[in-house]
C-alpha positions as a Markdown table, in Angstrom:
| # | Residue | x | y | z |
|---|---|---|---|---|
| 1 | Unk | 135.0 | 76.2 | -7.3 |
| 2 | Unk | 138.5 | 74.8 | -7.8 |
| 3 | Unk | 138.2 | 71.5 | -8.5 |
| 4 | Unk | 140.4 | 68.8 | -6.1 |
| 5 | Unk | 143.6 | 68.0 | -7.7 |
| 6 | Unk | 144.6 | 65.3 | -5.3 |
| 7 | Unk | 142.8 | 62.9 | -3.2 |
| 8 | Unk | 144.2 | 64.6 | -0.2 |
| 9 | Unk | 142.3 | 67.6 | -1.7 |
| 10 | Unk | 139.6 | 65.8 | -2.1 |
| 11 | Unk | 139.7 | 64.4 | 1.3 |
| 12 | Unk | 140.0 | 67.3 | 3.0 |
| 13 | Unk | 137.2 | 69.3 | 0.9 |
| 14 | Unk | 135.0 | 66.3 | 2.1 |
| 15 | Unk | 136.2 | 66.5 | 5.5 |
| 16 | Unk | 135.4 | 70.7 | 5.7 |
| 17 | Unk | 131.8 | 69.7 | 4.2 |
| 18 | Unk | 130.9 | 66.9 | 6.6 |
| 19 | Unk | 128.5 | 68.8 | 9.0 |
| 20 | Unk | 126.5 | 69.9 | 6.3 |
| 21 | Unk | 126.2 | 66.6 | 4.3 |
| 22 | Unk | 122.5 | 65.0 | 4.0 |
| 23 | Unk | 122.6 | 61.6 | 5.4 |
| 24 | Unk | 122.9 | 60.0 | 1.8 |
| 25 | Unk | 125.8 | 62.7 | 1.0 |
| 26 | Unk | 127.1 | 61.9 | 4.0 |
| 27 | Unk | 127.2 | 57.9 | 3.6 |
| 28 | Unk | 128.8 | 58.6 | 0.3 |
| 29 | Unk | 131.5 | 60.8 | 1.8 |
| 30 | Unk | 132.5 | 58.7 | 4.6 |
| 31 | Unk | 133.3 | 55.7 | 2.3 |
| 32 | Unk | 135.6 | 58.1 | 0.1 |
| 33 | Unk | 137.1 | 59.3 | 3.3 |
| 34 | Unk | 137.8 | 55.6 | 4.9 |
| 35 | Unk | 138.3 | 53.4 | 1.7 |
| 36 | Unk | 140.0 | 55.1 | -1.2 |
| 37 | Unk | 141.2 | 52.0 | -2.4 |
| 38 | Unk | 138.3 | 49.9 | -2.7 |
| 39 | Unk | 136.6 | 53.2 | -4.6 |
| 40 | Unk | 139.8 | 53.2 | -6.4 |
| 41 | Unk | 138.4 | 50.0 | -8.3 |
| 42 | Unk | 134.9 | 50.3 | -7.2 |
| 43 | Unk | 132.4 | 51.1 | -10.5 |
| 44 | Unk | 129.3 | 53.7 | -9.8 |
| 45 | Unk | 126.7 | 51.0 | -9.8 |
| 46 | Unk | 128.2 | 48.7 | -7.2 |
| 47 | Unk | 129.6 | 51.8 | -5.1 |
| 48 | Unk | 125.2 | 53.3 | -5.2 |
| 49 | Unk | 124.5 | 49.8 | -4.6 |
| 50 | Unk | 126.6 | 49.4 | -1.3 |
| 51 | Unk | 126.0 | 52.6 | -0.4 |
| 52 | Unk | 122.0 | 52.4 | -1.1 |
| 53 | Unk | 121.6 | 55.5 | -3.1 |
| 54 | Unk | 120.8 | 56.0 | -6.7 |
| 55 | Unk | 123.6 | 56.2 | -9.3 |
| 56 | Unk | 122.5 | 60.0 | -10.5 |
| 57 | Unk | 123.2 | 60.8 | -6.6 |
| 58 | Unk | 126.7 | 59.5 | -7.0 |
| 59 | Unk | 126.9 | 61.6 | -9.9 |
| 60 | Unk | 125.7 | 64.7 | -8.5 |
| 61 | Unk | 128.0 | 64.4 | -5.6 |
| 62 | Unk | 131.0 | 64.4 | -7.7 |
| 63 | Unk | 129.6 | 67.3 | -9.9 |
| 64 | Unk | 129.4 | 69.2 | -6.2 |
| 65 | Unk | 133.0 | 68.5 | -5.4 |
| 66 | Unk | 133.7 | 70.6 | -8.7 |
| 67 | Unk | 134.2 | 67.0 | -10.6 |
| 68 | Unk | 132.6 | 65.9 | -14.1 |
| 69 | Unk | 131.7 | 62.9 | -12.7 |
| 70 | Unk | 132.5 | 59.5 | -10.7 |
| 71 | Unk | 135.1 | 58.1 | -13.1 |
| 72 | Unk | 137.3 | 61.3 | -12.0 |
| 73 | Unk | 136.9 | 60.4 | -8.4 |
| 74 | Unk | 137.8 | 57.4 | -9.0 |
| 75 | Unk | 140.9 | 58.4 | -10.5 |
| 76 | Unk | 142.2 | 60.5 | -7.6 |
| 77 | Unk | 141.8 | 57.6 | -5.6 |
| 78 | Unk | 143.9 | 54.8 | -8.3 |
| 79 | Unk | 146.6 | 58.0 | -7.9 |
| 80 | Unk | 146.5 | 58.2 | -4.4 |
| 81 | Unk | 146.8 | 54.3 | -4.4 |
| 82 | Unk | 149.9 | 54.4 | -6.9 |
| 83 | Unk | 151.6 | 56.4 | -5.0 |
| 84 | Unk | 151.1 | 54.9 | -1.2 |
| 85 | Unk | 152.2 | 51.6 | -2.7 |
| 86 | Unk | 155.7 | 53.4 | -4.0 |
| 87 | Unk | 156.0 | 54.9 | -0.9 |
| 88 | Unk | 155.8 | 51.0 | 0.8 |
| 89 | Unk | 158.0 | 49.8 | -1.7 |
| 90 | Unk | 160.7 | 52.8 | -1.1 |
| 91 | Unk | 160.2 | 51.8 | 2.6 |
| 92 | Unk | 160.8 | 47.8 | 2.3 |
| 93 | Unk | 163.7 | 48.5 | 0.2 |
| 94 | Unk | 165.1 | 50.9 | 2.7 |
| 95 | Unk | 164.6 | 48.4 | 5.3 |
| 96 | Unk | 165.7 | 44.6 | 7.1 |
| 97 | Unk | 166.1 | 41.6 | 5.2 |
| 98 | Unk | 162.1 | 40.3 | 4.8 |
| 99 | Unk | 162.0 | 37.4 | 7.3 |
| 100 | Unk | 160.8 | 34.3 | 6.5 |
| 101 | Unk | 157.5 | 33.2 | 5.2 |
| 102 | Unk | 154.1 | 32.3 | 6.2 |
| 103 | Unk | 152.6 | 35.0 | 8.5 |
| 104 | Unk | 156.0 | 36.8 | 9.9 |
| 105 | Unk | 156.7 | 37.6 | 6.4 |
| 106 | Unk | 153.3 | 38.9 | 6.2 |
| 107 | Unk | 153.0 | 40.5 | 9.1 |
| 108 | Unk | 156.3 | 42.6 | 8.2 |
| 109 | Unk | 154.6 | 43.7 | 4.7 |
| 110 | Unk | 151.7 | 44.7 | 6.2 |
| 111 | Unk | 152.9 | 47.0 | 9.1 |
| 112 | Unk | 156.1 | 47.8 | 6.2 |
| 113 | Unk | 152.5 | 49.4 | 4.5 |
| 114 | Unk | 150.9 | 50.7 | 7.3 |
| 115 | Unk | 154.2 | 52.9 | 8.9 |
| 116 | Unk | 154.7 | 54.3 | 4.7 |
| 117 | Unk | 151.3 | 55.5 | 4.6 |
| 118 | Unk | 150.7 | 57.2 | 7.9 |
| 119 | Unk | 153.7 | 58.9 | 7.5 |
| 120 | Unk | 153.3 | 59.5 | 4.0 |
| 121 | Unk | 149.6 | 61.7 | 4.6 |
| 122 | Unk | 150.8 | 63.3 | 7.3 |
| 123 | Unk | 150.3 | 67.2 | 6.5 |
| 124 | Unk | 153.2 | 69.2 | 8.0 |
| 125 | Unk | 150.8 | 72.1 | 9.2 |
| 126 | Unk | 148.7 | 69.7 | 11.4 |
| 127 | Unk | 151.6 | 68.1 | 12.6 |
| 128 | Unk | 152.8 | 71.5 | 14.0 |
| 129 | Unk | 149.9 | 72.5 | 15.6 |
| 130 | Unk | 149.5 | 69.2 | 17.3 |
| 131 | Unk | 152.6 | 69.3 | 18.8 |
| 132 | Unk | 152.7 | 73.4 | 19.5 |
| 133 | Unk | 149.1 | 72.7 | 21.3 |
| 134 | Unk | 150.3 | 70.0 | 23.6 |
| 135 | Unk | 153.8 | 71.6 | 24.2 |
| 136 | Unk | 152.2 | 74.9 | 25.4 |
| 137 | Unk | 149.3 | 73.6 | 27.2 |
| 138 | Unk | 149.4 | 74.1 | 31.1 |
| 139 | Unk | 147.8 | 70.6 | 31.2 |
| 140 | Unk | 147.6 | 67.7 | 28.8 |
| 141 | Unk | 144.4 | 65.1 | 29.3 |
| 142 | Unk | 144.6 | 61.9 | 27.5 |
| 143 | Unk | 141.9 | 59.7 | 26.9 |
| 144 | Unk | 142.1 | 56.1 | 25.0 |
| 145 | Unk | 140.2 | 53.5 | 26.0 |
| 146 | Unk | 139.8 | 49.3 | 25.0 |
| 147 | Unk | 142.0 | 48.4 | 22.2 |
| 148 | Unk | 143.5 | 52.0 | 22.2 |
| 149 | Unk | 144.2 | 51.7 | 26.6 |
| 150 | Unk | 148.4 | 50.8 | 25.5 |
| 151 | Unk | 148.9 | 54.0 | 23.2 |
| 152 | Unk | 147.4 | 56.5 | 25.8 |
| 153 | Unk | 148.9 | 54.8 | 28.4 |
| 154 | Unk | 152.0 | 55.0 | 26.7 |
| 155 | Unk | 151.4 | 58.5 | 25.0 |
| 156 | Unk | 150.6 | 59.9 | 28.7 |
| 157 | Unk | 153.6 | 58.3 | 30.4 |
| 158 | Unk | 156.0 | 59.9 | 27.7 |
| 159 | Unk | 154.2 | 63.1 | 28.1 |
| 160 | Unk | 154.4 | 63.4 | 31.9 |
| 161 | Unk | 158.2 | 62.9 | 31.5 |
| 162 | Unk | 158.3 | 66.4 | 29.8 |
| 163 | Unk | 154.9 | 68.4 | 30.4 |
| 164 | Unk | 154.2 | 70.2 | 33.8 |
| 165 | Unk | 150.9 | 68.3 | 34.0 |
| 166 | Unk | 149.2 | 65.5 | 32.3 |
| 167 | Unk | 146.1 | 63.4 | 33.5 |
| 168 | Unk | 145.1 | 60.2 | 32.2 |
| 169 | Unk | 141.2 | 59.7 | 31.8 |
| 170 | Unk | 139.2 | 56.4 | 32.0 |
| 171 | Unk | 141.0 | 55.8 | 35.1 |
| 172 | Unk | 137.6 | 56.4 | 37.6 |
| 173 | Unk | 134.2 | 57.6 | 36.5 |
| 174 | Unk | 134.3 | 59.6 | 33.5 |
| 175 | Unk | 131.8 | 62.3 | 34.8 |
| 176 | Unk | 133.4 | 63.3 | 37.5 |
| 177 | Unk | 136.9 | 63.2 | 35.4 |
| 178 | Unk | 135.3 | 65.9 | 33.2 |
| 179 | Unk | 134.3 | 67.9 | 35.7 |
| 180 | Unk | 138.5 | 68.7 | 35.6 |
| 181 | Unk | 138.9 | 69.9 | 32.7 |
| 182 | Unk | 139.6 | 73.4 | 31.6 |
| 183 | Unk | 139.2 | 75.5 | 28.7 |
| 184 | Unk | 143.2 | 76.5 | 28.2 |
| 185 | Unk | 144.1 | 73.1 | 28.4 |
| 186 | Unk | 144.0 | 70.3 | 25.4 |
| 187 | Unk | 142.9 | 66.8 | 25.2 |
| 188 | Unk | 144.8 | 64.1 | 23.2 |
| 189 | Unk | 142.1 | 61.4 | 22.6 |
| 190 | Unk | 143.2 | 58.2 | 20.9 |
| 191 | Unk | 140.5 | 55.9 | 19.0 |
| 192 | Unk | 139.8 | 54.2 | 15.6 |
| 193 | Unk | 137.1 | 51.5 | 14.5 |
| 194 | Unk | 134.9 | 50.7 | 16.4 |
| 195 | Unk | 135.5 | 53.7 | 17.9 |
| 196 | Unk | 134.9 | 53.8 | 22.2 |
| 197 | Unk | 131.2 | 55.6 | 22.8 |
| 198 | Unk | 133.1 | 57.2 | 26.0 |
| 199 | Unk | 136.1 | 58.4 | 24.1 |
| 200 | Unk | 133.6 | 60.2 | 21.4 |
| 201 | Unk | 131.7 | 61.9 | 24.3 |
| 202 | Unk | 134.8 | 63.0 | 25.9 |
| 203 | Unk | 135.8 | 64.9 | 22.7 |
| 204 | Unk | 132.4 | 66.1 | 21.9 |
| 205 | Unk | 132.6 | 67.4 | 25.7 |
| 206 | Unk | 135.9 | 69.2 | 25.2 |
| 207 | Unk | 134.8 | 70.7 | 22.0 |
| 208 | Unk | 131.4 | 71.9 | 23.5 |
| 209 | Unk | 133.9 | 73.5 | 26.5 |
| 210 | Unk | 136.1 | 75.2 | 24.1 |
| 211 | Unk | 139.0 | 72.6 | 25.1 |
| 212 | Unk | 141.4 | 72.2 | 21.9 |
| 213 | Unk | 141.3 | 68.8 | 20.4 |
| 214 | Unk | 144.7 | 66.6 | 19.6 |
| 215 | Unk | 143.4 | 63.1 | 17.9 |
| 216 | Unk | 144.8 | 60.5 | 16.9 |
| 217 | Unk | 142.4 | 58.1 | 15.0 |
| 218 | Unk | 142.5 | 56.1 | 11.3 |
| 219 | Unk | 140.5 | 58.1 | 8.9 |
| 220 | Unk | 139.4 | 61.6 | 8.3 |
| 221 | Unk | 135.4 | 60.1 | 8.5 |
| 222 | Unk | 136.3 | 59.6 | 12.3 |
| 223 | Unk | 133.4 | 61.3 | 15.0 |
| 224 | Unk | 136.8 | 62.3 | 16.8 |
| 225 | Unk | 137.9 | 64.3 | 13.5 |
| 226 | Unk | 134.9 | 66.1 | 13.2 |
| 227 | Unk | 135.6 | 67.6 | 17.0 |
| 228 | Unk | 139.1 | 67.8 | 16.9 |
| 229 | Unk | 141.0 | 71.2 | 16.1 |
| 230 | Unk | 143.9 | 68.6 | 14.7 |
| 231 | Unk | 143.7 | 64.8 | 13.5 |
| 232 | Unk | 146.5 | 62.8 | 12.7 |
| 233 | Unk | 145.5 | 60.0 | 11.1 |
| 234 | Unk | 147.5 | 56.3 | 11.1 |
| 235 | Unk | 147.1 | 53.1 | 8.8 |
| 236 | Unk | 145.7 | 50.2 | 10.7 |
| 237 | Unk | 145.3 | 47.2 | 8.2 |
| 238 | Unk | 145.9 | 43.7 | 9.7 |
| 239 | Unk | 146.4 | 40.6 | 8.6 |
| 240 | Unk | 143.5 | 39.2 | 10.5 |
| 241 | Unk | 140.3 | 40.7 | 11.3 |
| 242 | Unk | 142.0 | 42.7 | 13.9 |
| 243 | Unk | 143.3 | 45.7 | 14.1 |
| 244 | Unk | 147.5 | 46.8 | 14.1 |
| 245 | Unk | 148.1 | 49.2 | 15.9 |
| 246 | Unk | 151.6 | 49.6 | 15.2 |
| 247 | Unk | 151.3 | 52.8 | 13.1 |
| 248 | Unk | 149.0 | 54.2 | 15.5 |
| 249 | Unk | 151.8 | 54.0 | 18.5 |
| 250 | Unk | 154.4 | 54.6 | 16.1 |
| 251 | Unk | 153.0 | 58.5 | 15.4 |
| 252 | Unk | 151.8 | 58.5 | 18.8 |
| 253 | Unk | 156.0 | 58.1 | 20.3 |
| 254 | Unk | 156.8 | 60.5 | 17.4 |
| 255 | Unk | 154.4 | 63.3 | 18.5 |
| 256 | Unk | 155.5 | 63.1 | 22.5 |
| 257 | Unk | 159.3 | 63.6 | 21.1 |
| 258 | Unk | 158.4 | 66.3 | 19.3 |
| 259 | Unk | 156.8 | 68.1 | 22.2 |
| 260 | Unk | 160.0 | 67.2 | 24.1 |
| 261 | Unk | 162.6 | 68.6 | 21.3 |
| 262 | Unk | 160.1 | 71.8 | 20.9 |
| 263 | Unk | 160.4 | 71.9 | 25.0 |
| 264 | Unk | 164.5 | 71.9 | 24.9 |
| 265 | Unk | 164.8 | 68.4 | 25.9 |
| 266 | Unk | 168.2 | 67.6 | 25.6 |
| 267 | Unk | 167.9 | 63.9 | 24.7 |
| 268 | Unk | 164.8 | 63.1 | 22.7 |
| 269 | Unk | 165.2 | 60.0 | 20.3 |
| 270 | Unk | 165.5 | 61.4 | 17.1 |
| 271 | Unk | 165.2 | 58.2 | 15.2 |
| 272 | Unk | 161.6 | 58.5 | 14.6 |
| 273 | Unk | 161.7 | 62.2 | 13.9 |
| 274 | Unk | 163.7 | 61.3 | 10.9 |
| 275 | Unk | 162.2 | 59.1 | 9.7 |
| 276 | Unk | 158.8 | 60.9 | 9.5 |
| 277 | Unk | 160.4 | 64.1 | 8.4 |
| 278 | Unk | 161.7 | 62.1 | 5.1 |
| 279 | Unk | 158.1 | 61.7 | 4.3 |
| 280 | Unk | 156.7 | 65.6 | 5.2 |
């Protein structure tokens, strides 16, 4: 087996493997997947320790990823690191004036960080699928519920504008909802940490009904990943203990004008298809 050059190789070799992971396999594999830069810096015996496995299991998980050991994981993930924060500083040197200090200033380098590196891992052939599933679907469903309500509400509006038929879930009760959906359509389902219980069954539901999967979520260790025929995934660092969702609504408008350029719309904002095209 080849071994991963990249941490995007080596997230998406995790990501294939996921249903068939052991539960201590599969602890280790969600933290590479949702923290490469803590394990960029984080040694074998505190990363067994959090992770409440034995070191040698560590090891041996990095020997089946076609690795000598953990040291080399750890060094696709320092890369990976290195080159998200050039990518932020290319960004913030491209960009405004930084604002003044105390949180503003903060604020601005954080979401700065967040914008460069969604659009920096985005992969051009999910992109591409994502927006030729929803642009050909005879109906779009959306579903994003608590701190993810805005961006489907948003995502759903924009997509009504252009699609023959799109239908918002969460809106009633969610059983009977479900009862509407149909195996040539697609759902777009919108959700990162803690991710909504309803949301997860909804996509599990559309999976188990052979209804194509669009998500958007934070990390490729997300339960709507592992059901979703394409995940686009979106930086959400704050500078509190909550959550920004600015890159998350930022892909979210880029995807729905996608759809609408793919569809012939004649004036689709093309300022945020730039932009993420100079990073794909």
């Amino acid at each position: 087996m080849k071994a991963p050059g990249s941490y995007q190789e080596l997230a998406e070799l995790l990501r294939s493997r996921l249903p068939k992971l052991a539960s201590g396999q599969l602890r280790i594999a969600h933290l590479l997947l949702a923290d490469p830069e803590g394990t960029a810096y984080r040694g074998i015996s505190e990363a067994a320790k959090l992770l409440e496995v034995r070191e040698s299991s560590v090891t041996r998980f990095a020997n089946s990823l076609g690795l000598p050991g953990y040291p080399d994981v750890m060094e696709l993930c320092r890369t990976w690191v290195a080159e998200q924060a050039q990518v932020a500083r290319r960004t913030g040197q491209a960009g405004e004036p930084e604002s003044p200090g105390g949180l503003l200033s903060a604020t601005l380098e954080q979401e700065q960080t967040n914008l460069a590196r969604t659009f920096g891992q985005v992969e051009r052939p999910s992109w591409l699928r994502a927006v030729e599933l929803l642009a050909e679907a005879p109906r779009v469903h959306v579903i994003g519920l608590r701190e993810c309500r805005a961006v489907a509400d948003l995502a759903a509006q924009r997509l009504g504008e252009v699609l023959p038929a799109v239908h918002r879930l969460g809106g009633g009760s969610l059983p009977d909802e479900l009862k509407e959906l149909c195996e040539d359509e697609v759902l777009l389902a919108i959700s990162i940490r803690r991710y909504a219980a309803d949301t997860v069954r909804v996509v599990s539901y559309a999976r188990e009904t052979g209804l194509p999967v669009v998500a958007l979520t934070d990390n490729p260790a997300s339960p709507l990943a592992e059901s979703a025929e394409v995940a686009l995934f979106a930086e959400t660092s704050g500078v509190s203990h909550s959550r920004s969702l600015t890159a998350l609504l930022a892909v979210a408008q880029a995807l729905v004008t996608e759809v609408a350029l793919k569809l012939g719309d004649p004036k689709p904002d093309h300022r945020l298809l730039d932009t993420l095209r100079f990073y794909y």
